[in-house]
C-alpha positions in Angstrom: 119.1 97.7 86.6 122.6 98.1 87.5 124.7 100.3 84.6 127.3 99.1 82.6 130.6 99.0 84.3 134.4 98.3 84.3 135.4 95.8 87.1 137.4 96.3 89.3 141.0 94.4 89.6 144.2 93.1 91.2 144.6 95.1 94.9 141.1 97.4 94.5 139.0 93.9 93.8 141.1 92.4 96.9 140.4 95.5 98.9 136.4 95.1 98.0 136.2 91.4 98.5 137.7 91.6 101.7 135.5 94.3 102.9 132.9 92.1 101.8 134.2 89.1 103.9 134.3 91.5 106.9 130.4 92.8 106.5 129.6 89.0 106.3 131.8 88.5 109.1 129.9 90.9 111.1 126.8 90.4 109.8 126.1 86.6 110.5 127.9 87.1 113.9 125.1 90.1 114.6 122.4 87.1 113.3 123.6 84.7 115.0 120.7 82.7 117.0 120.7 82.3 120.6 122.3 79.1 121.7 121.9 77.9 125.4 124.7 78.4 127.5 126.9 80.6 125.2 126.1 84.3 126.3 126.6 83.6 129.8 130.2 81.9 128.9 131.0 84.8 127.2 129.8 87.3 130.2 131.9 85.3 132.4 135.0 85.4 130.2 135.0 88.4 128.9 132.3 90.5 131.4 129.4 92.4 130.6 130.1 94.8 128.7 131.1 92.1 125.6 128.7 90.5 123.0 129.5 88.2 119.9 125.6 88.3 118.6 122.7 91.1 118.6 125.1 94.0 118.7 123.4 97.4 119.4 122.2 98.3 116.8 123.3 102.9 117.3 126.8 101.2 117.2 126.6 98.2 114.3 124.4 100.5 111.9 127.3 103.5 111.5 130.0 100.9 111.2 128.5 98.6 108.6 127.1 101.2 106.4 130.6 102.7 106.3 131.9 99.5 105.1 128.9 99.1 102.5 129.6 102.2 101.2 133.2 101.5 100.6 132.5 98.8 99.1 130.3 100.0 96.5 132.6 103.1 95.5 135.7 100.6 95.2 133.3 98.1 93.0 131.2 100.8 90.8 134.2 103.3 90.7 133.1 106.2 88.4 136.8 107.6 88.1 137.7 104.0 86.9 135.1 104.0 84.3 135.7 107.4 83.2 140.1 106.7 83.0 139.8 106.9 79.3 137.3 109.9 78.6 139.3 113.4 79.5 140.1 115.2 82.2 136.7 116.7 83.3 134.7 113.5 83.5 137.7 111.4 85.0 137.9 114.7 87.8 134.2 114.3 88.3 134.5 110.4 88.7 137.1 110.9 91.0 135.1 113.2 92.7 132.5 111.3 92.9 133.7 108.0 94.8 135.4 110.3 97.4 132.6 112.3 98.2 130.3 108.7 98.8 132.9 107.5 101.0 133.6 110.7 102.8 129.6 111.4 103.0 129.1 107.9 104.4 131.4 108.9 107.4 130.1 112.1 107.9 126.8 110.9 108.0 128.0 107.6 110.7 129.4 110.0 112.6 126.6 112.8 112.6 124.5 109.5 113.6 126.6 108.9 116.7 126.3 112.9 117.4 122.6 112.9 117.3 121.4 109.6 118.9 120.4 109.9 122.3 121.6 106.7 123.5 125.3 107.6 122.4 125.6 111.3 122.1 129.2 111.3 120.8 130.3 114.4 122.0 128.9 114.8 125.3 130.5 111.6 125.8 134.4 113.2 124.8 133.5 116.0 127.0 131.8 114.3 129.8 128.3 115.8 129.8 126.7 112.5 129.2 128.0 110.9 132.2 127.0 114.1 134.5 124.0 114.5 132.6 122.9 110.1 133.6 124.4 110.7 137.2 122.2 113.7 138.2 119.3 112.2 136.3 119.7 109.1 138.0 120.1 111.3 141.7 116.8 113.2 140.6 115.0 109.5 139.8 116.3 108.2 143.4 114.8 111.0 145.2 111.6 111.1 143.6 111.8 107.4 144.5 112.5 108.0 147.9 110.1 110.7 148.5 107.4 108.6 146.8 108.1 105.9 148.9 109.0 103.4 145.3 111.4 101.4 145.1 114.9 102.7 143.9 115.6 102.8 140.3 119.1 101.8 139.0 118.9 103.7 135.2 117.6 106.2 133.7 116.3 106.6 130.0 118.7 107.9 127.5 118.5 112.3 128.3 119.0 114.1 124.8 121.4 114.8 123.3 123.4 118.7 124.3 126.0 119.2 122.0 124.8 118.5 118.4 125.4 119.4 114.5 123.5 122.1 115.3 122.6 124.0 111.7 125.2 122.2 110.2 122.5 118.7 109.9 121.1 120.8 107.0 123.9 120.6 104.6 125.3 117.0 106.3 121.9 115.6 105.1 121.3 117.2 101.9 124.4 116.2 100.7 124.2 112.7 102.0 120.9 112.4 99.9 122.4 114.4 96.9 125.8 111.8 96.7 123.6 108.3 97.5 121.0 109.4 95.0 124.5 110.3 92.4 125.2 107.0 93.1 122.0 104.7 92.8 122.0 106.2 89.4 125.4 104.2 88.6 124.5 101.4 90.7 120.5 100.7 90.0 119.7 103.2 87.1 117.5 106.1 86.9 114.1 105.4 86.8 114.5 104.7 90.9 116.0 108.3 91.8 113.8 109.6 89.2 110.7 108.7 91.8 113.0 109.8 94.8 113.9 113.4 93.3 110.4 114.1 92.0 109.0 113.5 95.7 111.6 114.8 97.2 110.8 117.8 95.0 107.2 118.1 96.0 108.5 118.3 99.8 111.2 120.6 99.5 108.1 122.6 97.2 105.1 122.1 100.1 107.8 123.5 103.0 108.7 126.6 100.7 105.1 127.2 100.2 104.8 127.4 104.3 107.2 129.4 104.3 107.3 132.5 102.2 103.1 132.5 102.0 102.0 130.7 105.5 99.6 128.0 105.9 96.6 130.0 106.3 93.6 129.2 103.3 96.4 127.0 101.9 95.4 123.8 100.2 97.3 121.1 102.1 98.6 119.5 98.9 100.5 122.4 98.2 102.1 123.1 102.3 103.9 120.9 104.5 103.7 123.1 107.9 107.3 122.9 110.1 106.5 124.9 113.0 104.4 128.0 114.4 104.9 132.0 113.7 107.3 133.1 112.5 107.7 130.8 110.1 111.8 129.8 110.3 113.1 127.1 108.4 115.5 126.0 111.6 112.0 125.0 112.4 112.7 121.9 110.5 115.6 120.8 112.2 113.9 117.9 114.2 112.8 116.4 110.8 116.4 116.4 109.6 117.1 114.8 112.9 114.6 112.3 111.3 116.0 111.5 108.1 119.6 111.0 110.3 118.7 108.8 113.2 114.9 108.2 112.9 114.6 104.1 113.5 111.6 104.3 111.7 112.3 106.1 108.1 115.8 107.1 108.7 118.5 106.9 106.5 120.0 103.9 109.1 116.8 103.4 110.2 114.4 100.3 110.0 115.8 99.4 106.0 119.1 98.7 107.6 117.5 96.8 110.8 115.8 94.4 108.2 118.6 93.9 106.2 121.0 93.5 109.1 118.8 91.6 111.3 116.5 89.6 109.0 117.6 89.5 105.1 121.2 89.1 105.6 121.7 85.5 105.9 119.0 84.7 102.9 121.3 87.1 101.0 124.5 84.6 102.0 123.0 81.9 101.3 122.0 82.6 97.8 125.6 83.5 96.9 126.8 80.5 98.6 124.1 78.2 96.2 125.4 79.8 93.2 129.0 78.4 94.0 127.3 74.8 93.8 126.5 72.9 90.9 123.0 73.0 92.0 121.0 74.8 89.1 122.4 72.5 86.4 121.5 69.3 88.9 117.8 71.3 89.4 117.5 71.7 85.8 118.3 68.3 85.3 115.7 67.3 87.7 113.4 69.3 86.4 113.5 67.3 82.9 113.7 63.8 84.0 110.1 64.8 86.4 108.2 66.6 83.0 109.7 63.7 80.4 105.9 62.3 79.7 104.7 66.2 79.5 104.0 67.5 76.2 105.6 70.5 77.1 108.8 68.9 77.9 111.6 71.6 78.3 109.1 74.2 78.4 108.0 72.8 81.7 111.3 71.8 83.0 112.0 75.3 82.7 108.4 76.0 84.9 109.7 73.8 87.3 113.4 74.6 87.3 112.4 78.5 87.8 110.1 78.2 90.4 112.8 76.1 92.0 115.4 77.9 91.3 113.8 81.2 92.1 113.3 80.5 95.5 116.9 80.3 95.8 118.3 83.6 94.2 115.0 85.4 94.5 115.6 87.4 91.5 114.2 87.6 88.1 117.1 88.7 85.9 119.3 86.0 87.7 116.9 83.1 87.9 116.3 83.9 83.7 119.7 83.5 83.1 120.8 80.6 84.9 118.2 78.7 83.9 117.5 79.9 81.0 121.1 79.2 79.1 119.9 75.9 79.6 116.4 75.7 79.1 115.2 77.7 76.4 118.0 76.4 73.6 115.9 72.9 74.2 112.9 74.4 74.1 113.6 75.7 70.8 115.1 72.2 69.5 111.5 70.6 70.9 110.1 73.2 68.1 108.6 76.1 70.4 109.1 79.4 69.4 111.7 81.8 70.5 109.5 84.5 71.3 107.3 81.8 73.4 110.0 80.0 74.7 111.2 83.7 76.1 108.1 84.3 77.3 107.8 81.5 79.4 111.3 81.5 81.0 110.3 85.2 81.8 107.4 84.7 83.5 108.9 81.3 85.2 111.5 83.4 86.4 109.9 85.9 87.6 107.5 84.2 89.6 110.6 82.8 91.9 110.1 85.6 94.1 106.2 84.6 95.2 107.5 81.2 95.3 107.8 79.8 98.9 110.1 79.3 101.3 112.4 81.8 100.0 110.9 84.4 97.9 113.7 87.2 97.7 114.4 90.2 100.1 110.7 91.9 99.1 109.1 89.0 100.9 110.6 89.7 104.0 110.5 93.6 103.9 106.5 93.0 103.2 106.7 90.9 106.7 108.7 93.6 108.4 105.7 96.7 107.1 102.7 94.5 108.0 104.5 93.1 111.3 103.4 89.7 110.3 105.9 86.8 110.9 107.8 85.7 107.6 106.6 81.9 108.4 103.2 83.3 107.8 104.0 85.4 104.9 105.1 81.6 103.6 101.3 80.3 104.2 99.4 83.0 102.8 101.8 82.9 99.3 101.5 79.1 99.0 98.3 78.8 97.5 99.0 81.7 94.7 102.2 80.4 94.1 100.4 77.0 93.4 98.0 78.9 91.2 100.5 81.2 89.5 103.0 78.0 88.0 99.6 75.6 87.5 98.3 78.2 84.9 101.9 78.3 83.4 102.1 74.7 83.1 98.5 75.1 81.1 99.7 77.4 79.5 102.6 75.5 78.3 100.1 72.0 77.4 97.8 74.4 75.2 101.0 75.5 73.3 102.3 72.0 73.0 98.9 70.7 71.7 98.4 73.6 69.2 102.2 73.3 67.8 101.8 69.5 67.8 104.4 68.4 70.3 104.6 65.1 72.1 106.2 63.9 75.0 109.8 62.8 75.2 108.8 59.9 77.4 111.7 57.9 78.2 114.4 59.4 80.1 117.8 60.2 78.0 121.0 59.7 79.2 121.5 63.3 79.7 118.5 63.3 82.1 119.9 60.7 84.3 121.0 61.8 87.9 124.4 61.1 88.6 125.5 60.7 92.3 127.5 64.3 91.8 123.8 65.5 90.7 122.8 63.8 93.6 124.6 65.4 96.6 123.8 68.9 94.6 120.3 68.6 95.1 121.2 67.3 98.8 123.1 70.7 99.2 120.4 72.2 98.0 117.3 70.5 99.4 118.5 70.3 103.1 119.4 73.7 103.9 115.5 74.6 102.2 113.8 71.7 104.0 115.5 73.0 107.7 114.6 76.9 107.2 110.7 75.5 106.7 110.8 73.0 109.5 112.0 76.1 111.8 110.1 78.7 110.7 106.8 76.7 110.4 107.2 75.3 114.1 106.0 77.3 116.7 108.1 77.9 119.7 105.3 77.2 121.9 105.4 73.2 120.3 108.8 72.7 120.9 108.9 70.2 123.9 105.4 69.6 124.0 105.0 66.8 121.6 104.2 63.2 122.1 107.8 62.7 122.1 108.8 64.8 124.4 108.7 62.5 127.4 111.3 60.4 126.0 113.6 63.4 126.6 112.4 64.0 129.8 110.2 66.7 129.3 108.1 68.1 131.9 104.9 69.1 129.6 102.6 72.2 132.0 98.7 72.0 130.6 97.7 75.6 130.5 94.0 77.3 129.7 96.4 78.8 127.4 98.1 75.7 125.8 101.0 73.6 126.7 104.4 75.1 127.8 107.1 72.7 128.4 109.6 72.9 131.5 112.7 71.4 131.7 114.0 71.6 128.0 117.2 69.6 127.2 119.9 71.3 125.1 119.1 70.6 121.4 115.6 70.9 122.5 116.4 74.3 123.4 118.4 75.1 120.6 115.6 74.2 118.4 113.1 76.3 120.7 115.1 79.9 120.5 115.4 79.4 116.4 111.7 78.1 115.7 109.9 80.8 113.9 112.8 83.5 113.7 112.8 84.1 110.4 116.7 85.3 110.9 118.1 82.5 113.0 116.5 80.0 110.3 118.7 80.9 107.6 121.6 81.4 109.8 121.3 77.6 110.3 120.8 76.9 106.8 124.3 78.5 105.8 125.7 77.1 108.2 124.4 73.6 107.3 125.0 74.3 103.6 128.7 75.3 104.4 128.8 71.9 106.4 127.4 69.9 103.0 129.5 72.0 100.7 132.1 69.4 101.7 130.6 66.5 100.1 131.2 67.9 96.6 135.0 66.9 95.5 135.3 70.0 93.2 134.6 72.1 97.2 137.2 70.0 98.6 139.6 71.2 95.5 139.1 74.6 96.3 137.2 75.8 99.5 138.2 79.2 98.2 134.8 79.3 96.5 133.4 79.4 99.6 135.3 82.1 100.4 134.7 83.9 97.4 130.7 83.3 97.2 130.6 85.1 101.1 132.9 87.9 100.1 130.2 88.5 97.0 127.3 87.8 99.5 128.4 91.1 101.4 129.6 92.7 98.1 125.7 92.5 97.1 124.3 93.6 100.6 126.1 96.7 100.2 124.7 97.4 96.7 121.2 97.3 98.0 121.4 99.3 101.2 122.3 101.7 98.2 119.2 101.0 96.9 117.7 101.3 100.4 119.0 104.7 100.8 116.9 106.0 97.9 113.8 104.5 99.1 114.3 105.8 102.6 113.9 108.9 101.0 110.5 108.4 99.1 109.8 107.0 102.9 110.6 110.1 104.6 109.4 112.7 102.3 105.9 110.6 102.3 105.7 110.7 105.8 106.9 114.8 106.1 104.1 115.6 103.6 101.6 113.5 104.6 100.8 112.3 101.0 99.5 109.5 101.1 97.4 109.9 103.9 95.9 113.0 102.5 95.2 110.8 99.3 93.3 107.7 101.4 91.1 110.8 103.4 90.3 112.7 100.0 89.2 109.6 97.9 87.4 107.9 101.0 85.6 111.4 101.7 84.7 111.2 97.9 83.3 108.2 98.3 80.9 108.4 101.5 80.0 111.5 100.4 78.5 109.7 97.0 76.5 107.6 99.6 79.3 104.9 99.0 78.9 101.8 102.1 82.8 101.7 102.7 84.1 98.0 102.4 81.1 97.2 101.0 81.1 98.4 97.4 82.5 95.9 94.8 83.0 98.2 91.8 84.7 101.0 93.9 87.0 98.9 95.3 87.8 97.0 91.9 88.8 100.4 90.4 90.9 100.9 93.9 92.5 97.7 93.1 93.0 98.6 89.4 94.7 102.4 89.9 97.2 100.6 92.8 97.8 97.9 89.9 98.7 100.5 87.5 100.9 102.5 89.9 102.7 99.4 91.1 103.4 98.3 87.6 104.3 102.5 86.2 106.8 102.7 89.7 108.1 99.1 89.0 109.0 99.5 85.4 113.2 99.3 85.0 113.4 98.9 88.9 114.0 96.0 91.3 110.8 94.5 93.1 111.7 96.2 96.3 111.5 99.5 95.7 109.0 99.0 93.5 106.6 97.3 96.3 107.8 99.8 99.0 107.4 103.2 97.0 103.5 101.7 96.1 102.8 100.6 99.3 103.8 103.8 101.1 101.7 105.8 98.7 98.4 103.7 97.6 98.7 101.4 100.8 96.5 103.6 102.9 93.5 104.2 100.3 93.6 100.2 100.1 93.1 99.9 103.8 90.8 103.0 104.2 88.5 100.6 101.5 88.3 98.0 103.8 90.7 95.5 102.8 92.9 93.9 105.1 96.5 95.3 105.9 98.7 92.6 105.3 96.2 91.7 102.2 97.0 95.2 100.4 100.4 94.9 100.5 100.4 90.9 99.5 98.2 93.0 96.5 101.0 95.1 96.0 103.7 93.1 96.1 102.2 90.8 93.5 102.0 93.9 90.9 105.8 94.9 91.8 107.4 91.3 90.8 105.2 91.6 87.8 106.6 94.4 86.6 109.2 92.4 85.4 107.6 91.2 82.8 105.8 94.0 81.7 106.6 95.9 78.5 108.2 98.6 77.7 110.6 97.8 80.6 110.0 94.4 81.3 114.0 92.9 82.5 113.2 89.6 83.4 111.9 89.7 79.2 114.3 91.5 78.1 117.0 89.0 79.2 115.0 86.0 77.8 115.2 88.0 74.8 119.2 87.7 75.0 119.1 84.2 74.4 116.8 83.6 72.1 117.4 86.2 69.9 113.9 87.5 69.4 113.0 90.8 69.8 112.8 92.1 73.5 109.4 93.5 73.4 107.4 90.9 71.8 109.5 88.8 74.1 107.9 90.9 76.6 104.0 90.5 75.4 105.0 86.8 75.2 105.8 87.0 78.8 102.8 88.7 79.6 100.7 86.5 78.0 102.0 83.7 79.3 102.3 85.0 83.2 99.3 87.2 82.8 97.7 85.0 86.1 100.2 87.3 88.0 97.6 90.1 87.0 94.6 88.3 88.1 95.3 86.7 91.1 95.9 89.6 93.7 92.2 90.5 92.7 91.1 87.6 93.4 93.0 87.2 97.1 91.5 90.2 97.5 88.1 89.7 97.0 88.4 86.2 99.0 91.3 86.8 101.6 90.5 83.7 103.0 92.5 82.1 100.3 96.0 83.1 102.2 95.4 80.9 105.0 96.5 83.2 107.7 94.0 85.2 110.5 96.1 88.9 109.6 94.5 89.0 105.9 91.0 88.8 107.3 91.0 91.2 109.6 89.4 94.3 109.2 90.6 97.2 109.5 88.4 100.0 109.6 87.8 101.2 112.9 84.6 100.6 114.7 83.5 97.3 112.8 84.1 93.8 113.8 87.3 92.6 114.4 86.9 90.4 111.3 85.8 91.0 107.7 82.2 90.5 106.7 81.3 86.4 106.7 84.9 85.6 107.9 85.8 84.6 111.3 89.8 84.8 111.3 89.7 80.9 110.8 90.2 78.6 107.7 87.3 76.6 106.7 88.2 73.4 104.5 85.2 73.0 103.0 84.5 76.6 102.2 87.7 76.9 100.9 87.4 73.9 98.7 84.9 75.5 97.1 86.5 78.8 96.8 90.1 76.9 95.4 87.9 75.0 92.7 86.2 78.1 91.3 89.5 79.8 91.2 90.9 76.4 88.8 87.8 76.8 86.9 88.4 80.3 85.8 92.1 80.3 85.5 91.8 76.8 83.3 89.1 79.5 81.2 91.2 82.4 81.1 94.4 79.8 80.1 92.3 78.6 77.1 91.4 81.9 76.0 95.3 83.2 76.1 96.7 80.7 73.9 93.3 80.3 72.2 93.5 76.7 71.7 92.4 73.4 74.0 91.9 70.9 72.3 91.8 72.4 69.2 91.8 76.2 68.1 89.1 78.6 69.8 87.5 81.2 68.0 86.6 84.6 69.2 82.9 84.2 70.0 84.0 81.4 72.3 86.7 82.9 73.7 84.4 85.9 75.1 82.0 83.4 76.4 84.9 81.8 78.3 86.4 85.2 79.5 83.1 86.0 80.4 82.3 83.3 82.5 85.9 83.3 84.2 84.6 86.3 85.1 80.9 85.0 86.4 82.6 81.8 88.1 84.2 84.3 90.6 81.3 86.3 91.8 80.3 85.8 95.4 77.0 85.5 94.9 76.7 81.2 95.1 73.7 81.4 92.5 75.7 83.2 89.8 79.1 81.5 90.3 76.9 78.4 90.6 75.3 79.0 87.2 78.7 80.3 85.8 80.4 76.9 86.7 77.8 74.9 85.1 77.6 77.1 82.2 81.9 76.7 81.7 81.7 73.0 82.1 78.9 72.6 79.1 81.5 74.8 77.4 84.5 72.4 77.8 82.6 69.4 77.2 81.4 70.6 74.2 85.0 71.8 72.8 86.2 68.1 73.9 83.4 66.8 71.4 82.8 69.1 68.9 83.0 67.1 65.4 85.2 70.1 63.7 88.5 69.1 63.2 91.9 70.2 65.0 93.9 73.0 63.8 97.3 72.7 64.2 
């Protein structure tokens, strides 16, 4: 939640926009996909030494975090904000957006000091050079004694003239100006987590040091080194935080956004120039005319729509909501329902496939499972997640007594304007799914393919195709690069942005939407900064590892059958819920899924669920945190266009959305219902390779019947949550249905079986049950 702000104007906004064009600049040059033919033009016309794509990364990491942070302190200026407010605070502004930029320098160029593969100063005085040569004349000999053949590099040596003691302040610093900053930027509650963690670090290592490790409780000690105890000891874990590609501060954060994110980022900005939403929306209305929900589920269907276009809550409720809930209210829903719903709509953009916001892909990037199957394994929840809003939605409709527009009204009607937005829209969407869904191993060897001249090679291992034509080619190096596919989409969407007359009026929008594109990247490397810190204190202390051993160890020693135990891994599931949903309140989903699944993420695993499954779990709980009171944002700017009040806004939302709750339990309990082999396998070493009665494989007809009892029990738990159907349900009933929502999803086939029959007896009766409707 970013803090209220002055913007910036005439030559500082210039300054800022243009430093946003040249990260975007950079940044979809450094994504750009591999086309055939052009890197070896560009080694013959420029040598080998040059590259327009895939920079490296020790060089393109300093430079573009630079130009981030500039761009932050010239767009959230605290000396601009505090102008007007006396000396001291306008000083301490002041203060403040020097010290980000001059920090963000210090720390680029203590990144190039420390890196082995640049070593900045050994390379001004020449060490490195004599440092590779006689490495490389040791390597030869070796060779040649050896009798192996003669090597022509050598790895990277370290580093000999460093920062010495001086990476203690350069880091500390660092930390203490980013943190200042995320504060202005993203509001407290983030760097609230990051200090108090950061804290217990600084608390264990001080504990080592002034009373040693011995009969110390390793909660309380983080050990640096050997005796005596020095704190220099800890200078290779500074070294960490600085150039660590793993949970450094330009570390694997800034290789996901820079490598992977960035274009998704682009093309969001780039949609919002378009007339697109208002064309969605309208879409939306003319589809759900016949519903009795009407505008409530045009804004379902708008949101999830829409949401997989800007990816965040806030922003999906209020572009879609200005719209939306005004007719919702004119149909005769309440405000604080109406709310509700376009809170819960929203929110539920970002588990909504293809594009489901930068958490989506940072989950792919910590369970090294490819974003095209991070798509498959969300579809089905995603289906299950807006069909229990849209029931939602008809059990409202019936109880208030609302019919169905039917016809369609001239405002519904597409227009050919509306038309080429949804094109604009539509395409670019429709090409990032063919390319990530399509292997790169089926490119070429398709029925098709001979028509091209394809020469198709039958393998043991498959087909592999030979001879590939250009665009054949082209297609192959993209397919399945989560990256490359939305580098194609901007650039198809820029291509189609020219259809629309207002474009042609004034391509500056274009312009503009990029400059903002990289304006927003550099806002949430911010962000990023702050959770490399929960990252790398975690990893010094060992936290969460000691927290997985401690309650595993608990439970075998209670005679507990790992993996096997229902209840204990149901109260697992519940205490990660209730973290993700304490760490998410007032902060964006990614932190919020990152700073759980570093801490809870092992005790899931160490239970015996699957690793990609525990953080799908997580990641569930940290987009619902939008919507849950006392902080719920995504409610709380519903609540700003109704005009209800924010926190029953908020229950409303809950309510409504509550699904979002349920369904990570039940994916998993059955983690056959993502679709994809990494959810099923186990992880606890020693066992199968697979989870108990899984095989890695989806099986239709087992998962029929898994999909069904999942409708049956949501449909139940629906009912109960607006506590009408057909007509009102009273309490008694709507225990028997929770309770058999409940039964429908037990393994066991003789109780669910029971369950389903019993639930079924239970609807039919409603439907014919003499008493008459309550409106």
């Amino acid at each position: 939640m970013t803090a209220a702000r002055i913007p910036p104007a005439g030559q500082i906004r210039r300054l800022s926009m243009l430093l946003g064009m040249i990260l975007v600049v950079i940044g979809m040059a450094n994504t750009m996909p591999s086309i055939p033919g052009l890197d070896d033009w560009v080694t013959r016309a420029f040598g080998g030494g040059v590259s327009i794509r895939r920079f490296p990364y020790e060089y393109l990491f300093p430079l573009v975090f630079v130009i981030m942070m500039i761009a932050v302190a010239l767009e959230h200026s605290f000396a601009r904000d505090f102008r007007d407010r006396g000396t001291v605070l306008r000083g301490f502004g002041l203060m403040m957006d020097v010290a980000l930029v001059v920090m963000a320098v210090a720390i680029a160029i203590g990144y190039l000091i420390e890196i082995d593969s640049v070593c900045l100063i050994d390379q001004i005085t020449g060490t490195r050079a004599a440092l590779i040569e006689q490495a490389l004349k040791d390597e030869i000999e070796f060779a040649l004694s050896m009798g192996l053949p003669l090597p022509g590099t050598v790895d990277d040596p370290a580093c000999i003239d460093t920062l010495g003691l001086w990476i203690f302040p350069l880091v500390g610093l660092g930390i203490a100006v980013f943190l200042g900053y995320n504060v202005r930027v993203w509001g407290f509650p983030l760097v609230a987590v990051a200090i108090l963690i950061a804290a217990y670090a600084l608390l264990t290592v001080m504990m080592w040091y002034l009373f040693g490790p011995e009969d110390m409780n390793k909660y309380l000690v983080t050990k640096l080194g050997g005796e005596p105890r020095q704190l220099i000891d800890g200078r290779p874990n500074m070294r960490d935080v600085l150039v660590n590609n793993a949970q450094g501060l330009l570390g694997r954060f800034m290789g996901i956004l820079m490598n992977t994110v960035f274009p998704y980022i682009v093309l969001g900005s780039l949609f919002g120039v378009s007339a697109g939403g208002r064309s969605l929306i309208k879409l939306a209305f003319l589809w759900t005319r016949r519903l009795r929900g009407g505008p409530a589920h045009a804004a379902i269907v708008s949101s999830a729509m829409f949401g997989t276009i800007s990816g965040g809550p806030v922003v999906n409720v209020l572009s879609t909501g200005v719209l939306t809930i005004p007719m919702m209210l004119n149909r005769g829903f309440k405000r604080v329902f109406a709310g509700g719903i376009e809170a819960a709509a929203s929110s539920g953009g970002q588990i909504m496939p293809p594009v489901m916001g930068v958490a989506a892909f940072v989950l792919a990037a910590m369970t090294v499972v490819p974003y095209r199957e991070v798509i498959i394994a969300a579809t089905l929840p995603a289906m299950a997640y807006f069909g229990c809003l849209f029931l939602t939605v008809v059990f409202e409709a019936r109880k208030m007594g609302i019919e169905a527009v039917g016809d369609a009204t001239p405002e519904m009607r597409l227009t050919g304007a509306d038309r080429l937005n949804l094109l604009m829209i539509f395409l670019p969407i429709l090409l990032i799914l063919v390319l990530l869904l399509t292997p790169k191993e089926a490119v070429g060897c398709g029925r098709l393919a001979s028509l091209w001249g394809v020469t198709q090679i039958i393998t043991e291992n498959g087909c592999r195709a030979d001879g590939l034509p250009w665009l054949l080619e082209l297609v192959q190096n993209s397919a399945g690069d989560a990256g490359s596919a939305g580098w194609w989409a901007v650039a198809l969407l820029i291509v189609l942005f020219f259809l629309d007359r207002e474009i042609r009026r004034d391509p500056g929008q274009i312009l503009t939407a990029l400059a903002e594109a990289g304006l927003l990247v550099s806002r949430l490397y911010l962000m990023f900064l702050a959770v490399s810190v929960i990252d790398f204190c975690l990893n010094l202390t060992g936290l969460s590892n000691y927290i997985a051993v401690d309650i595993l160890g608990w439970l075998r020693a209670s005679g507990v059958a790992i993996g096997e135990n229902p209840a204990f891994m149901f109260l697992a599931l519940l205490a990660t819920m209730g973290m993700a949903i304490l760490l998410g309140m007032g902060m964006p989903t990614v932190p919020a899924y990152i700073n759980v699944a570093l801490l809870m993420g092992p005790m899931l695993v160490g239970l015996g669920i699957a690793s990609f499954t525990a953080n799908m779990f997580i990641f569930y709980f940290a987009v619902a945190s939008a919507i849950t009171p006392p902080v719920a944002v995504a409610a709380f700017a519903a609540a700003s266009i109704t005009k209800a009040d924010p926190m029953r806004t908020g229950v409303a939302a809950v309510r409504a959305g509550v699904v979002i709750f349920v369904i990570p339990f039940i994916f998993a309990f059955y983690p056959e219902l993502l679709l994809i082999e990494a959810a099923q396998v186990n992880p606890l070493p020693g066992e199968d390779r697979y989870l108990p009665g899984l095989d890695g494989t989806v099986h239709p007809l087992h998962l029929l019947v898994v999909a069904a009892k999942v409708a049956l029990a949501l449909y139940l738990l629906a009912s109960v949550l607006a506590r009408f159907e057909t007509r009102r349900i009273g309490r008694a009933e709507a225990v028997v249905r929770l309770v058999l929502a409940a039964l429908v999803m037990a393994k066991l086939p003789l109780v669910a079986g029971g369950a389903a029959l019993a639930a079924l007896s239970i609807l039919v009766w409603h439907r014919i049950h003499l008493r008459p409707a309550v409106a």
